[in-house]
VOLORO-143018 format. One record per residue: residue in three letters; y, x, z of N, C-alpha, C, CB in turn. Coordinates in nm, 2 decimals, m for minus. Atoms other than C-alpha are relative to their C-alpha. Glycine has a CB too. Layout:
REM VOLORO-143018
+------+--------+--------+--------+--------+--------+--------+--------+--------+--------+--------+--------+--------+
| resn |    nyy |    nxx |    nzz |   cayy |   caxx |   cazz |    cyy |    cxx |    czz |   cbyy |   cbxx |   cbzz |
+------+--------+--------+--------+--------+--------+--------+--------+--------+--------+--------+--------+--------+
|  ALA |      Y |      X |      Z |      Y |      X |      Z |      Y |      X |      Z |      Y |      X |      Z |
...
+------+--------+--------+--------+--------+--------+--------+--------+--------+--------+--------+--------+--------+
***
This chain:
REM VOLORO-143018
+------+--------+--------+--------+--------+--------+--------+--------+--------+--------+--------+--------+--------+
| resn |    nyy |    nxx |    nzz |   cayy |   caxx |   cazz |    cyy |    cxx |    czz |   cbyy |   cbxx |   cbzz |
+------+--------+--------+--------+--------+--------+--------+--------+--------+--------+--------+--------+--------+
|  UNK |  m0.14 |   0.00 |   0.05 |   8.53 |  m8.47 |   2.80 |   0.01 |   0.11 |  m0.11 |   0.09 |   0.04 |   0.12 |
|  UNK |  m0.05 |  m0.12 |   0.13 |   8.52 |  m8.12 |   2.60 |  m0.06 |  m0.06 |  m0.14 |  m0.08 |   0.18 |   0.02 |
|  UNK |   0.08 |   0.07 |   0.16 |   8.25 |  m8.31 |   2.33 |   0.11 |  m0.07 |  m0.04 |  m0.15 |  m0.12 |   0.01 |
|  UNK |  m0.07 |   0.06 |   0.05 |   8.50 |  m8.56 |   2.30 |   0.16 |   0.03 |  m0.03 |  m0.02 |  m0.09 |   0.05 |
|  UNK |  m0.15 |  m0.10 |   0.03 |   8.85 |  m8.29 |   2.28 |  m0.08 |   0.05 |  m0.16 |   0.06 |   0.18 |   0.16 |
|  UNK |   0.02 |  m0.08 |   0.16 |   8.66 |  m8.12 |   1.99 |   0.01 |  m0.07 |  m0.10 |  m0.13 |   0.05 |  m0.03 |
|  UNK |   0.02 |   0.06 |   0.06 |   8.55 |  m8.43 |   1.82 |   0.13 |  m0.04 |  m0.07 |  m0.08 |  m0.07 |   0.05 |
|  UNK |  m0.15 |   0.03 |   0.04 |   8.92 |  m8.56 |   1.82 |   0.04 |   0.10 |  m0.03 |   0.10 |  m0.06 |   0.10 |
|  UNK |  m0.11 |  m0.09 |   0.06 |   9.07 |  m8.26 |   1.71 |  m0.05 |   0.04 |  m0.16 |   0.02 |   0.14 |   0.10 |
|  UNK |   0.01 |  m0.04 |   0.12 |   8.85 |  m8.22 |   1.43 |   0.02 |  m0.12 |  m0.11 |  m0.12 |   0.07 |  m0.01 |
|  UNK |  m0.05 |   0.09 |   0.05 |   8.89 |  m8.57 |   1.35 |   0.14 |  m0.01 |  m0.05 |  m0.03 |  m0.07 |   0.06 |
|  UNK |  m0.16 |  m0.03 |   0.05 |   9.29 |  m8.54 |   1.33 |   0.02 |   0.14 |  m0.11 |   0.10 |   0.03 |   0.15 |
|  UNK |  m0.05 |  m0.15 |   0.11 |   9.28 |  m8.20 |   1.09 |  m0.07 |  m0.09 |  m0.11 |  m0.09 |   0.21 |   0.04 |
|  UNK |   0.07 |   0.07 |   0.12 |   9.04 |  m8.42 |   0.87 |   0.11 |  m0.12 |  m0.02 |  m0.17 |  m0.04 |   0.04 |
|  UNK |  m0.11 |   0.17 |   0.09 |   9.28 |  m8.75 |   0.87 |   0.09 |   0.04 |  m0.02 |   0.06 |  m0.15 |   0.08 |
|  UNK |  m0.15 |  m0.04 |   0.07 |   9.58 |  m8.53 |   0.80 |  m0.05 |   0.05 |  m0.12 |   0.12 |   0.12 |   0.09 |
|  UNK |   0.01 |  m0.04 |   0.11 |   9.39 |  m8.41 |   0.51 |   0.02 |  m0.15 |  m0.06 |  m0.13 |   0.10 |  m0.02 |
|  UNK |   0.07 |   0.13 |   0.07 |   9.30 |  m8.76 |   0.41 |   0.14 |  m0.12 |   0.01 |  m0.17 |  m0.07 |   0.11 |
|  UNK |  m0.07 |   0.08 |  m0.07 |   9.62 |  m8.93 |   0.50 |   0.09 |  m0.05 |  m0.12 |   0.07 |   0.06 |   0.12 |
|  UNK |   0.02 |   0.08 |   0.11 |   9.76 |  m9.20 |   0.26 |   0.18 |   0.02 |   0.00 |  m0.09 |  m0.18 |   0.03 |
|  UNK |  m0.08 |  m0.03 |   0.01 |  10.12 |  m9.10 |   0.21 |   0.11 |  m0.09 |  m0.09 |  m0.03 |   0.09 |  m0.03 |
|  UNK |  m0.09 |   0.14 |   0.09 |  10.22 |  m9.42 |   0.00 |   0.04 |  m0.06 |   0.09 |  m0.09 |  m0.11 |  m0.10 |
|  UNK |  m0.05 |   0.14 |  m0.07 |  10.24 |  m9.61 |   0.27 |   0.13 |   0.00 |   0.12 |  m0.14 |  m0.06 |   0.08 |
|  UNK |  m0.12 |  m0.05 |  m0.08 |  10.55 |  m9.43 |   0.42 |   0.10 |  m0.04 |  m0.05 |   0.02 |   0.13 |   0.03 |
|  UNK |  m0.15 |   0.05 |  m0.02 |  10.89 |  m9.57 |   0.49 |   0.09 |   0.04 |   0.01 |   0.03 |  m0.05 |   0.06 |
|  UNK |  m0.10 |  m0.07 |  m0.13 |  11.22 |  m9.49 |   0.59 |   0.03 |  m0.15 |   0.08 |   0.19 |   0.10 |  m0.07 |
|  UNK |  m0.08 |   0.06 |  m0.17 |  11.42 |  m9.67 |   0.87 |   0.13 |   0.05 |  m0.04 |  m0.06 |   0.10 |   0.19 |
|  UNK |  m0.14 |   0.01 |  m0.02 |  11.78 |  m9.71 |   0.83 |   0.04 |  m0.09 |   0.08 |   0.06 |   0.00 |  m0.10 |
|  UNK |  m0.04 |   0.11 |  m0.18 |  11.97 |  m9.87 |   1.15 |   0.19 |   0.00 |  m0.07 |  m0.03 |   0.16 |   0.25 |
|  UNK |  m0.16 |   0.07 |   0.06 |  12.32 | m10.04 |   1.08 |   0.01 |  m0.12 |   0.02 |   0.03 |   0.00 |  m0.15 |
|  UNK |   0.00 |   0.16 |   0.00 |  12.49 | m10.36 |   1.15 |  m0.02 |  m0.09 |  m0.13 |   0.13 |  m0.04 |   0.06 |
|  UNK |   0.05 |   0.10 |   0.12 |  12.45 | m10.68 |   0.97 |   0.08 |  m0.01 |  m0.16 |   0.02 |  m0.17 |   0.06 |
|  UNK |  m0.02 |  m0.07 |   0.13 |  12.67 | m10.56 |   0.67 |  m0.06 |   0.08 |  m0.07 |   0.09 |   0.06 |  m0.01 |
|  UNK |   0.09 |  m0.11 |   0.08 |  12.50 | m10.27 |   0.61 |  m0.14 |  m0.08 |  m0.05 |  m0.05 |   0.13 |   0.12 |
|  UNK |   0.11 |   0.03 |  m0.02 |  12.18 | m10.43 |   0.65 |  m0.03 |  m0.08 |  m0.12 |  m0.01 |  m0.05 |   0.12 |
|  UNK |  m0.02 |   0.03 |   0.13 |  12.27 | m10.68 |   0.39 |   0.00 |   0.05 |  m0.18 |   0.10 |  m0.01 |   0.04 |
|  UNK |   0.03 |  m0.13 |   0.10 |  12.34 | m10.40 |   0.18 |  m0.10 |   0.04 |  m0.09 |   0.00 |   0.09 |   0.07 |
|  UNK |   0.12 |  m0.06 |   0.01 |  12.03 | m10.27 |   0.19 |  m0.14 |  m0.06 |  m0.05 |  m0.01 |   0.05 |   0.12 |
|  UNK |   0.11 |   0.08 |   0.05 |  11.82 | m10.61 |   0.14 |   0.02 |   0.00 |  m0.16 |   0.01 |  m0.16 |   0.07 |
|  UNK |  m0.03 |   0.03 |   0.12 |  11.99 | m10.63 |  m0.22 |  m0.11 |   0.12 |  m0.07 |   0.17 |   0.00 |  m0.03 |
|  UNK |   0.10 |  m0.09 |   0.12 |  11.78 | m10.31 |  m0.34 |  m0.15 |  m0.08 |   0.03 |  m0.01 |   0.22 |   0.05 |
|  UNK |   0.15 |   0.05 |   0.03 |  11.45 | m10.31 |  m0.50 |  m0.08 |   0.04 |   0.12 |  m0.07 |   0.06 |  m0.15 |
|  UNK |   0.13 |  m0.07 |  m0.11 |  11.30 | m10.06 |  m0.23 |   0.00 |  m0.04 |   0.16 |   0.02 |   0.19 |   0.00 |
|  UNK |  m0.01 |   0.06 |  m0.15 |  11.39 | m10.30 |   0.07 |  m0.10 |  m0.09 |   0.03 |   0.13 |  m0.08 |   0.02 |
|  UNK |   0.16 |   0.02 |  m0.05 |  11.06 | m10.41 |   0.23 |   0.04 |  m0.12 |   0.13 |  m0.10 |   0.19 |   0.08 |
|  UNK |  m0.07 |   0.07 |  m0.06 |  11.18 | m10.58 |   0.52 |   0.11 |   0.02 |   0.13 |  m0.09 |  m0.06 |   0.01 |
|  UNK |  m0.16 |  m0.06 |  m0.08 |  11.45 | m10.58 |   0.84 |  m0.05 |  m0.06 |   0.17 |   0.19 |  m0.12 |  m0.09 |
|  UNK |   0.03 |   0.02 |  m0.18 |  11.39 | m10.58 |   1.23 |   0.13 |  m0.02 |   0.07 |  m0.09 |   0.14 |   0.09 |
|  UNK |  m0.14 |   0.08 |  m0.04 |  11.70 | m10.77 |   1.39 |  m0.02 |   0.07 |   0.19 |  m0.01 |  m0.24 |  m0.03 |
|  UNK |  m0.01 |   0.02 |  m0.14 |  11.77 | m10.61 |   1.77 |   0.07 |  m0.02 |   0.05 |  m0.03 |   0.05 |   0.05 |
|  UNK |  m0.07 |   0.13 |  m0.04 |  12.08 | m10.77 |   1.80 |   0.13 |   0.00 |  m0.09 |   0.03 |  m0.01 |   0.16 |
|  UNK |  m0.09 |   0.04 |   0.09 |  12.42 | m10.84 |   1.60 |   0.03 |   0.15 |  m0.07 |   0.12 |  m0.09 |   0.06 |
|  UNK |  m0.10 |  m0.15 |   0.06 |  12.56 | m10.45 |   1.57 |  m0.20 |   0.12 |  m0.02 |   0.17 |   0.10 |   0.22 |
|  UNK |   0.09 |  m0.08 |   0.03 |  12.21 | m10.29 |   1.56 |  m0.17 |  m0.09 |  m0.08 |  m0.02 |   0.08 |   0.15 |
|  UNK |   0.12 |   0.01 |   0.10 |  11.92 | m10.34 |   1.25 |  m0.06 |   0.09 |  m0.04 |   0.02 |  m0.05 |  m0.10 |
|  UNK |   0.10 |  m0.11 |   0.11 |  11.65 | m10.16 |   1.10 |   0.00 |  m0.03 |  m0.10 |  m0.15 |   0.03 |   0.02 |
|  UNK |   0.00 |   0.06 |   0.12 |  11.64 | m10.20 |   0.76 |  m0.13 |   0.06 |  m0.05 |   0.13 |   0.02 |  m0.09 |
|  UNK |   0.10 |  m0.12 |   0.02 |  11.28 | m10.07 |   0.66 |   0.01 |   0.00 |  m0.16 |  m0.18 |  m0.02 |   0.08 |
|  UNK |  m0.06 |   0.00 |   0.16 |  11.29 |  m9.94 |   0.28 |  m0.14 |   0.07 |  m0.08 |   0.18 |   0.13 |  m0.02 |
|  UNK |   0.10 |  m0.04 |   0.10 |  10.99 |  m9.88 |   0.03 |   0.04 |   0.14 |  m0.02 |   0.00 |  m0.10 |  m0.13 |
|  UNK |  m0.06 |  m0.11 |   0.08 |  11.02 |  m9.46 |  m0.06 |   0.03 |  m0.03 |  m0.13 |  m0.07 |   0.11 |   0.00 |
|  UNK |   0.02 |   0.02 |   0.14 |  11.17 |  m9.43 |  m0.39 |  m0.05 |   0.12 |  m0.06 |   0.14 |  m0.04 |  m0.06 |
|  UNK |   0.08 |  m0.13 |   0.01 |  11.00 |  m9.08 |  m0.43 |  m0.13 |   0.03 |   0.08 |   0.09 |   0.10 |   0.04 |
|  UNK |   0.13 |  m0.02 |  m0.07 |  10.63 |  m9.02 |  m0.27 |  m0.04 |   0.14 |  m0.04 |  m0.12 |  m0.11 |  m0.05 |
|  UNK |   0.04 |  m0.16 |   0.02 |  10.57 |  m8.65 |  m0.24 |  m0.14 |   0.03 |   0.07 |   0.13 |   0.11 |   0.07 |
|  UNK |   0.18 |  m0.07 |  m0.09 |  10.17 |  m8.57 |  m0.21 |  m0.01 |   0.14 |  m0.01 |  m0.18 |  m0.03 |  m0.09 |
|  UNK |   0.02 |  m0.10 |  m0.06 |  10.14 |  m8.29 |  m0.06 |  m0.10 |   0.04 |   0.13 |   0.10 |   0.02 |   0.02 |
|  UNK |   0.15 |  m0.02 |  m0.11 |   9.81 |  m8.37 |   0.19 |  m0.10 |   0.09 |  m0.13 |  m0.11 |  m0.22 |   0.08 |
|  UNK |   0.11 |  m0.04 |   0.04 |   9.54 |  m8.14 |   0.09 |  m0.13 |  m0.09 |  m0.02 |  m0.02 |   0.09 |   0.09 |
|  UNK |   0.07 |   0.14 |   0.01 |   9.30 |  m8.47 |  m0.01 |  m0.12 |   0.09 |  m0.05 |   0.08 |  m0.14 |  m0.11 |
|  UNK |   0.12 |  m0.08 |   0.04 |   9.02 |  m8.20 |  m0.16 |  m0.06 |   0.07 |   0.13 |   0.04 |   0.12 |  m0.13 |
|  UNK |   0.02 |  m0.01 |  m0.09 |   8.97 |  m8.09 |   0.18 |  m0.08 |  m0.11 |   0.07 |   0.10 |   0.02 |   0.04 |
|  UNK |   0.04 |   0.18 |  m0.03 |   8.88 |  m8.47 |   0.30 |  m0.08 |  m0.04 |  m0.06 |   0.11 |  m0.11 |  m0.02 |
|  UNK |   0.12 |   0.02 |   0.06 |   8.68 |  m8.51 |   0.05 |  m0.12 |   0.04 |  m0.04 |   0.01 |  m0.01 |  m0.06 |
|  UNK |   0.12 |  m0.09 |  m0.02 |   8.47 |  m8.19 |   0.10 |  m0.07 |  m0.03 |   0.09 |   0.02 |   0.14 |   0.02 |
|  UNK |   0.04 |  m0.01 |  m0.09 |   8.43 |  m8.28 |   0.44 |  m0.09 |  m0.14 |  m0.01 |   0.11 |   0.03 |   0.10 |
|  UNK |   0.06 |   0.15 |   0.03 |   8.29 |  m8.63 |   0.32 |  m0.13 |   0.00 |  m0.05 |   0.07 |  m0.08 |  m0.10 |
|  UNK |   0.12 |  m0.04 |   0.03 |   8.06 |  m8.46 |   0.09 |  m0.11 |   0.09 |   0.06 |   0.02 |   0.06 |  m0.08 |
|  UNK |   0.09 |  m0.10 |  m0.10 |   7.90 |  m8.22 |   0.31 |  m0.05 |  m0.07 |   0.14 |   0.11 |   0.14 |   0.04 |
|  UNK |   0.10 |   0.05 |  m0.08 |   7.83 |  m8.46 |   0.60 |  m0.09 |  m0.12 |  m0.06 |   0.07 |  m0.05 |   0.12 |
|  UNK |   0.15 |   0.11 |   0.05 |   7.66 |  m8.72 |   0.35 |  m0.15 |   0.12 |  m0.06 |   0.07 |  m0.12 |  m0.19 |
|  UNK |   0.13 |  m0.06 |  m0.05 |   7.47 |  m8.42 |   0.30 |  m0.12 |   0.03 |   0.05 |  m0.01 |   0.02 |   0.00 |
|  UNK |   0.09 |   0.00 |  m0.10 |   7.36 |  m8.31 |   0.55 |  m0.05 |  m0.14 |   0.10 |   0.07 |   0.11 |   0.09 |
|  UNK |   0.02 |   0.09 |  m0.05 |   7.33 |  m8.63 |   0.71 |  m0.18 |  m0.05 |  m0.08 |   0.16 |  m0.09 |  m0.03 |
|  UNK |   0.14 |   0.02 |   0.11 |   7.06 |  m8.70 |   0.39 |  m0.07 |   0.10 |   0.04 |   0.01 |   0.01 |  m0.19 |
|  UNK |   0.13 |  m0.12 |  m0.04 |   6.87 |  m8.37 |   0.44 |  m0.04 |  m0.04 |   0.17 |   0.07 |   0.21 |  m0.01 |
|  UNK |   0.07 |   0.00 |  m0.10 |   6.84 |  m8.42 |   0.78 |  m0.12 |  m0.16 |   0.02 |   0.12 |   0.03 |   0.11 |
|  UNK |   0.09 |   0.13 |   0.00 |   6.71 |  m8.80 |   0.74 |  m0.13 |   0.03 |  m0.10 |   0.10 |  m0.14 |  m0.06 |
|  UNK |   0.13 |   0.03 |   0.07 |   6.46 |  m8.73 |   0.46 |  m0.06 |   0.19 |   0.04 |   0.02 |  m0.07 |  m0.21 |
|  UNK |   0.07 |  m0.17 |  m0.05 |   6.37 |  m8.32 |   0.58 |  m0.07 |   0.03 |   0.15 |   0.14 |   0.12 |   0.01 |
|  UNK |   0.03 |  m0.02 |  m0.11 |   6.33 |  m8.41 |   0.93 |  m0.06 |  m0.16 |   0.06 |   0.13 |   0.06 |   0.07 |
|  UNK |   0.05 |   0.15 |  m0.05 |   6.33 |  m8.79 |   1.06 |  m0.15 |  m0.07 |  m0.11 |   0.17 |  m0.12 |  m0.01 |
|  UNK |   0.17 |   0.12 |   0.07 |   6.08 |  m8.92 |   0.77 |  m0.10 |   0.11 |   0.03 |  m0.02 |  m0.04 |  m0.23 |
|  UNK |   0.13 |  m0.08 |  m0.05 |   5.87 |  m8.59 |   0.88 |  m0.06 |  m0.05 |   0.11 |   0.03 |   0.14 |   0.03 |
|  UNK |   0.01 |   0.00 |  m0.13 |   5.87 |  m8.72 |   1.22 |  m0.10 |  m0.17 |   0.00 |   0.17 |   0.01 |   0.09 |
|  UNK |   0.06 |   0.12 |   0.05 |   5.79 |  m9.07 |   1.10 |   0.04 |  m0.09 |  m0.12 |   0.00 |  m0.08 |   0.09 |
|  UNK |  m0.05 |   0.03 |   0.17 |   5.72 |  m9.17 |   0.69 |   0.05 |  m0.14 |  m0.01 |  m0.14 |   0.02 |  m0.12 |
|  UNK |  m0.02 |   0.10 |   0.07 |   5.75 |  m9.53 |   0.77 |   0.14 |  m0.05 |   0.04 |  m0.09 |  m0.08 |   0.02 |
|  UNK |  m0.16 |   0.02 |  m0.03 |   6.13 |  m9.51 |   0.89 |   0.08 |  m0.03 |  m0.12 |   0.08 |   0.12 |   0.07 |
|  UNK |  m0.13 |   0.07 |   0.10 |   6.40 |  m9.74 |   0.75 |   0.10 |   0.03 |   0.03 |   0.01 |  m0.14 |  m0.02 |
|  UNK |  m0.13 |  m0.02 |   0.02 |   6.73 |  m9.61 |   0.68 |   0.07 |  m0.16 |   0.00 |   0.01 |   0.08 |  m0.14 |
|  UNK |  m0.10 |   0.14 |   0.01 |   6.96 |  m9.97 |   0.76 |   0.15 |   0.03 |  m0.02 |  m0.01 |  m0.10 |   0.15 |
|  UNK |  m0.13 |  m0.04 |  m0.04 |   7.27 |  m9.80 |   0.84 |   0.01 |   0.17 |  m0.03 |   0.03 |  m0.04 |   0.16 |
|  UNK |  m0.06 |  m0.16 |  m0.06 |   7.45 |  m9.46 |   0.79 |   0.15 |   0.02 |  m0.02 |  m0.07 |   0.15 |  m0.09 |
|  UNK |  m0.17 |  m0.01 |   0.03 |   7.82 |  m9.36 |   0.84 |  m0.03 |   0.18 |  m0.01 |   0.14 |  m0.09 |   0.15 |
|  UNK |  m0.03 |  m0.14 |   0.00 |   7.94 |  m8.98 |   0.87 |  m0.08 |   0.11 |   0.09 |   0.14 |  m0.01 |   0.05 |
|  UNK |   0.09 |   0.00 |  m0.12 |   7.76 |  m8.92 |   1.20 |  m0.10 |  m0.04 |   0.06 |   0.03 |  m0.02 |   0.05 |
|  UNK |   0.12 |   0.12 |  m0.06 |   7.54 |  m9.18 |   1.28 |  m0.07 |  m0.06 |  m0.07 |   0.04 |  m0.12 |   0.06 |
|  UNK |   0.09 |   0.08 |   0.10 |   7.22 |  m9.36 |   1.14 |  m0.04 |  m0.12 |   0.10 |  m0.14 |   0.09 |  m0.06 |
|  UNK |   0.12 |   0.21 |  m0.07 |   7.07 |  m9.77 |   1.23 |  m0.11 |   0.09 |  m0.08 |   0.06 |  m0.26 |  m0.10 |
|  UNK |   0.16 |  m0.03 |   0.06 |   6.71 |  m9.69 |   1.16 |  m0.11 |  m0.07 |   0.08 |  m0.03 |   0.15 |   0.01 |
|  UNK |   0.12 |   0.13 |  m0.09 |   6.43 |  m9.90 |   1.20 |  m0.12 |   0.09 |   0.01 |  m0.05 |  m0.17 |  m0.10 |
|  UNK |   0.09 |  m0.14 |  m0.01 |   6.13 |  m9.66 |   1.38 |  m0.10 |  m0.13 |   0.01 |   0.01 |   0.14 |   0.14 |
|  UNK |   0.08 |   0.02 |  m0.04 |   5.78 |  m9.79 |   1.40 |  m0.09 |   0.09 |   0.11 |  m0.03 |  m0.02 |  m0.09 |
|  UNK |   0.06 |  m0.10 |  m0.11 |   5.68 |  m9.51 |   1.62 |   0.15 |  m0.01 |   0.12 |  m0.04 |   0.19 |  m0.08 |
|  UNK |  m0.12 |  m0.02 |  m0.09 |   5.83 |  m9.43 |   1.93 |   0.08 |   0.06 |   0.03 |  m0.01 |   0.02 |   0.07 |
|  UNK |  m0.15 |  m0.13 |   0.00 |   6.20 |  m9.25 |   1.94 |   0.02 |   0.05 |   0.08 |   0.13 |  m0.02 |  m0.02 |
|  UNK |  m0.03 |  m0.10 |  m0.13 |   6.15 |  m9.11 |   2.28 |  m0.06 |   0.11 |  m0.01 |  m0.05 |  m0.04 |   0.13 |
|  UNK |   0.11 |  m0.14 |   0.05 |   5.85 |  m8.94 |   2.19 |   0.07 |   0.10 |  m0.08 |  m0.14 |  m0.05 |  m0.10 |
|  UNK |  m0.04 |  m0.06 |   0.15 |   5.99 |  m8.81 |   1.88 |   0.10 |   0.08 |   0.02 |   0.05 |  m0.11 |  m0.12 |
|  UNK |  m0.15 |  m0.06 |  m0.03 |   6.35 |  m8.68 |   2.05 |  m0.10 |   0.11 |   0.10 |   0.16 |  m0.12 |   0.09 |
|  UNK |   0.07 |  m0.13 |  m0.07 |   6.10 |  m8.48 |   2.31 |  m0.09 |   0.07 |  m0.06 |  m0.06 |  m0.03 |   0.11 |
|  UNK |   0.07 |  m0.09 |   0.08 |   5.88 |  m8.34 |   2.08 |   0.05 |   0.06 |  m0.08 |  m0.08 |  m0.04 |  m0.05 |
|  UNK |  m0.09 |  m0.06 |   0.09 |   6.18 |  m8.25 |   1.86 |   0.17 |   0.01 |   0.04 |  m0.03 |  m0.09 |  m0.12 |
|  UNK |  m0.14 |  m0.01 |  m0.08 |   6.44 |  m8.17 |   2.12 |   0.12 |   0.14 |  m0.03 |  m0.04 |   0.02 |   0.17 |
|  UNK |  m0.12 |  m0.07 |   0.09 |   6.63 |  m7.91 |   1.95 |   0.05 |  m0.06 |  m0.11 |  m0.04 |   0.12 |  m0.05 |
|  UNK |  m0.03 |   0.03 |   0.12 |   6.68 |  m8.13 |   1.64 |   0.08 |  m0.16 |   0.04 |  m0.14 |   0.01 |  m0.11 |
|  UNK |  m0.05 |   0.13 |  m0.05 |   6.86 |  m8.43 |   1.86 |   0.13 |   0.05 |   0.11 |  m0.13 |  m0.11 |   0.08 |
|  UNK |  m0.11 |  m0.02 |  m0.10 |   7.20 |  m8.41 |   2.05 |  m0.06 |  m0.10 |   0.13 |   0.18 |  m0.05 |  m0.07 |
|  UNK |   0.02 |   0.05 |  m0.13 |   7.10 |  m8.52 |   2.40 |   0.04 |   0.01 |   0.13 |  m0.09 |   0.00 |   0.01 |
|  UNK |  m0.10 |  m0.03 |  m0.19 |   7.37 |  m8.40 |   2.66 |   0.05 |  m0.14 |   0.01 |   0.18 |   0.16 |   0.02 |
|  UNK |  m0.06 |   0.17 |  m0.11 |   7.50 |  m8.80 |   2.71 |  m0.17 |  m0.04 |   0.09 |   0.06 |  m0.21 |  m0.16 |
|  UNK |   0.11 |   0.05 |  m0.09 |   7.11 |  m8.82 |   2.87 |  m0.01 |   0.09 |   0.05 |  m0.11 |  m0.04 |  m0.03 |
|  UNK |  m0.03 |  m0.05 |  m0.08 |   7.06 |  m8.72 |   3.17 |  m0.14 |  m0.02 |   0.10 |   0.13 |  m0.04 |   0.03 |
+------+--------+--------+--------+--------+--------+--------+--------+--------+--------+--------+--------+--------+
***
């Protein structure tokens, strides 16, 4: 449980750096006059009916104020394709040269081993997260 409280929390400080601020709305609520109203502008997106006296009218912003820290989000992007690389060609091709990189995201690698990856995590058990084995 705590691996996975940390993970999520540092994940959410990182998506509020990274967070896409165009794609926000308002919400105005009013009956079907208003509502009306409101379809005639340009920044009217569309309308959620919940019954004759109450509508949402959702409305395109006509102002988008960036103000996420997005250089933040993008450090943190650079620095685990780093280290992600140093550790794959500084450590895993040490362990074995004829490993294929197939996959890598932020965290994680697909890799195709010709040797054995058990061996390789116990002979190099400080350099592998292994508290989910047990």
């Amino acid at each position: 449980f705590e691996k996975d409280f940390y993970k999520l929390m540092n994940n959410s400080v990182f998506g509020k750096s990274m967070e896409n601020v165009r794609n926000r709305c308002d919400i105005k609520l009013g009956n079907e006059e208003f509502s009306l109203k409101q379809a005639k502008k340009n920044n009217f997106k569309f309308f959620n009916i919940f019954d004759e006296n109450c509508i949402a009218s959702h409305m395109y912003k006509q102002k988008v104020k960036f103000n996420k820290p997005i250089y933040i989000g993008f450090s943190v992007l650079d620095l685990s394709k780093l280290l992600m690389y140093e550790f794959y060609y500084n450590k895993l091709k040490q362990y074995d040269p004829d490993l294929n990189l197939c996959y890598m995201d932020t965290d994680s690698y697909f890799v195709e081993m010709k040797k054995d990856p058990y061996k390789i995590i116990k002979e190099n058990i400080y350099d592998f997260d292994t508290s989910d084995y047990s």
